[in-house]
C-alpha positions in Angstrom: 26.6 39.0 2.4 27.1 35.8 0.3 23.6 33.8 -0.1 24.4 31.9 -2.9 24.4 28.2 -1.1 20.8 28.8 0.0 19.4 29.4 -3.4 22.3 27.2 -5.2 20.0 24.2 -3.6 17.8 22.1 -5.9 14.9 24.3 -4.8 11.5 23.0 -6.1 8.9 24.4 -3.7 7.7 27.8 -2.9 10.4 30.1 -0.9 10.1 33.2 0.1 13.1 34.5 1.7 12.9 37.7 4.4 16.0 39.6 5.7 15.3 42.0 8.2 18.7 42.8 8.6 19.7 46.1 7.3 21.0 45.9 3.9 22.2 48.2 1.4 21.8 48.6 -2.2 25.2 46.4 -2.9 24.0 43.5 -0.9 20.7 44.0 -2.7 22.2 43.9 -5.7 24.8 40.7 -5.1 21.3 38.5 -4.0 20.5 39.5 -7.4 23.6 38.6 -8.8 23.8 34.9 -6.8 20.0 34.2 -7.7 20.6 34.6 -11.6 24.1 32.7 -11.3 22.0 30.0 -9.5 19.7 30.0 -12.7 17.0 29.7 -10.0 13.1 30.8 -11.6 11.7 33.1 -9.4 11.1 37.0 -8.9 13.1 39.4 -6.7 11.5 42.2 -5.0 13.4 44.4 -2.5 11.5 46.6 -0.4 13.8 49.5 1.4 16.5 48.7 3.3 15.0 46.4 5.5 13.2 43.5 3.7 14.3 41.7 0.8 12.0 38.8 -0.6 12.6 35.9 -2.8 10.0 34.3 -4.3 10.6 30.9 -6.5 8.2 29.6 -9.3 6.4 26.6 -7.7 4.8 25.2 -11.4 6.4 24.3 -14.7 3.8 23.2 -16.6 0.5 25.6 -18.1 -2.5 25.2 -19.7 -1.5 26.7 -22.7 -2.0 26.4 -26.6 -0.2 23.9 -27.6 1.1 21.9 -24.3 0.2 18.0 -24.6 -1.7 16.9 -22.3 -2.7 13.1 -21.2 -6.0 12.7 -21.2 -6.8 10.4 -17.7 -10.9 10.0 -18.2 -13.5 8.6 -20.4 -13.2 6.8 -23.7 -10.1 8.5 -24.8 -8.3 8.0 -21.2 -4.2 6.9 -21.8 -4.1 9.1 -25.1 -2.1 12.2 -25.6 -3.5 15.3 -27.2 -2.5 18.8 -27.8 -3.9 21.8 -26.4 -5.7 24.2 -29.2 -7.8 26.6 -27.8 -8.7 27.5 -23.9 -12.3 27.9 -23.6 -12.9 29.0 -20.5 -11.1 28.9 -16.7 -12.0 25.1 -16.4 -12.2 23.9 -20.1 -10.1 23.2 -23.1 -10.5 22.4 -27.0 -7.9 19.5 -27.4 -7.1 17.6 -30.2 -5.1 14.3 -31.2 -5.1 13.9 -34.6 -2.4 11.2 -34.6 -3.9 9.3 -31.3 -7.1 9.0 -32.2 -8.3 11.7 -29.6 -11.2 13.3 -31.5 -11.3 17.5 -31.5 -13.2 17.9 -28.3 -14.0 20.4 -25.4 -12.3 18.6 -21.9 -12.6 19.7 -18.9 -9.3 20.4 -17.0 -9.9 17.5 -14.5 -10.4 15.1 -17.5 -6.7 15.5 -18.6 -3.2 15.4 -16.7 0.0 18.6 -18.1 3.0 16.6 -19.5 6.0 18.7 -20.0 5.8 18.8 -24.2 5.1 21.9 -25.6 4.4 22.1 -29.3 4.5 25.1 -31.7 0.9 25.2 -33.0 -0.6 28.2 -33.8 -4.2 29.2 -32.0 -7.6 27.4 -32.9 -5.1 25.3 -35.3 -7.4 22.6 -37.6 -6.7 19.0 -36.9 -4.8 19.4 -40.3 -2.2 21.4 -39.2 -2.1 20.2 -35.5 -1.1 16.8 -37.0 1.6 18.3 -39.4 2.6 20.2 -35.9 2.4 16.9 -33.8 4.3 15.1 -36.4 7.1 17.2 -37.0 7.9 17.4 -33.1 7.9 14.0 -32.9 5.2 14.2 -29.7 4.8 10.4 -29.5 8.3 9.6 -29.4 9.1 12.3 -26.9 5.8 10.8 -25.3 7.5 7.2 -25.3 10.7 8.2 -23.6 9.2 9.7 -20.6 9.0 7.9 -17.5 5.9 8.7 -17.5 4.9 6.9 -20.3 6.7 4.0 -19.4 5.2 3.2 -16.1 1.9 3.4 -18.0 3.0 0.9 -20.3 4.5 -2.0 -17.9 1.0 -1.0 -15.9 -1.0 -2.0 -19.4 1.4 -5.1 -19.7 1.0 -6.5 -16.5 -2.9 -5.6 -16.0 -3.1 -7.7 -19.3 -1.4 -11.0 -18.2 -3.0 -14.5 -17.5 -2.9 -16.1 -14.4 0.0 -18.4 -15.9 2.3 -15.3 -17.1 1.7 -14.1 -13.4 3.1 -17.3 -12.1 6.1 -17.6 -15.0 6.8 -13.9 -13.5 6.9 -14.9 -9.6 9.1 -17.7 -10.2 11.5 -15.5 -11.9 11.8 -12.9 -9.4 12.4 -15.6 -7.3 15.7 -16.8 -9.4 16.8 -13.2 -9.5 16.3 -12.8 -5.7 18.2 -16.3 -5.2 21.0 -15.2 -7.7 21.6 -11.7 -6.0 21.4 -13.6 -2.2 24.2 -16.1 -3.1 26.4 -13.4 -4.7 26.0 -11.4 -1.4 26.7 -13.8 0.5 30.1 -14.4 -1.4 30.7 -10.8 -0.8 30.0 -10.4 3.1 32.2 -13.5 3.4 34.8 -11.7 1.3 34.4 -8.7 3.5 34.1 -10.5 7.1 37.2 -12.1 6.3 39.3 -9.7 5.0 37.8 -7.1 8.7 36.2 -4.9 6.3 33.1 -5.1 8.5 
């Protein structure tokens, strides 16, 4: 029994996978086999001959020491930060020494989980969170994200003057005009030659 095209798939999302065919301990052991060769994150469990179950990891991201978070609320909000400590189930000792984020206790709805993970030892001082920050690079990685990006044209275009709004409408519409005429040119192309 080959399953390796279901779990070969681009599989984000929770999936549990039942047989309740009657397998035996070679089939259970090439689903094992076809799940690690699909490099897919998850944990196999078979029970008996009759079920097997597949279960995928559904999060990537942690709250964990040393994870940069975003910070999305109060004066800090659009600042990145690194987890220190974990306080609690629903709070967090963060700091941003190269940010600007002061060393503070935030609450986990006051902060978004970016994918950067740092080295930085538990209840680390701001002194050797910033030698930690710095040596990873966090705001460049930060910067190349799309992430970061959208949040950046968001800042630039929040911040523009009703006459940079108008200098921006009048060159969308040149680009729209350019790309019209060129497809024009093209379906002509096309019609004539009975491509369409």
């Amino acid at each position: 029994m080959d399953l390796e095209p279901c779990l070969s798939k681009d599989m984000r999302c929770r999936l549990e996978l039942k047989q309740t065919l009657a397998m035996d301990t070679r089939d259970a052991a090439n689903l094992r086999i076809n799940a690690e060769r699909a490099k897919v994150p998850g944990r196999f469990e078979c029970h008996g001959r009759l079920t097997i179950k597949f279960t995928i990891q559904v999060y990537s991201r942690f709250v964990e020491v040393g994870r940069v978070v975003l910070v999305n609320y109060g004066p800090d909000a659009g600042k990145i930060a690194v987890i220190v400590d974990i306080v609690d189930h629903s709070r967090v000792l963060v700091d941003g020494p190269t940010t600007g984020v002061a060393r503070q206790v935030l609450s986990y709805k006051r902060f978004s989980l970016t994918d950067i993970v740092v080295k930085v030892p538990r209840t680390a001082g701001t002194h050797a969170a910033k030698k930690a920050l710095e040596k990873a690079d966090v705001e460049g990685l930060w910067a190349k994200t799309s992430w970061a990006k959208k949040l950046a044209v968001r800042k630039v275009r929040q911040n523009l003057t009703d006459f940079d709004r108008f200098k921006l409408m009048i060159a969308k519409k040149q680009k729209r005009a350019i790309i019209g005429k060129q497809f024009a040119k093209l379906r002509k192309a096309a019609l004539k030659a009975g491509q369409l």
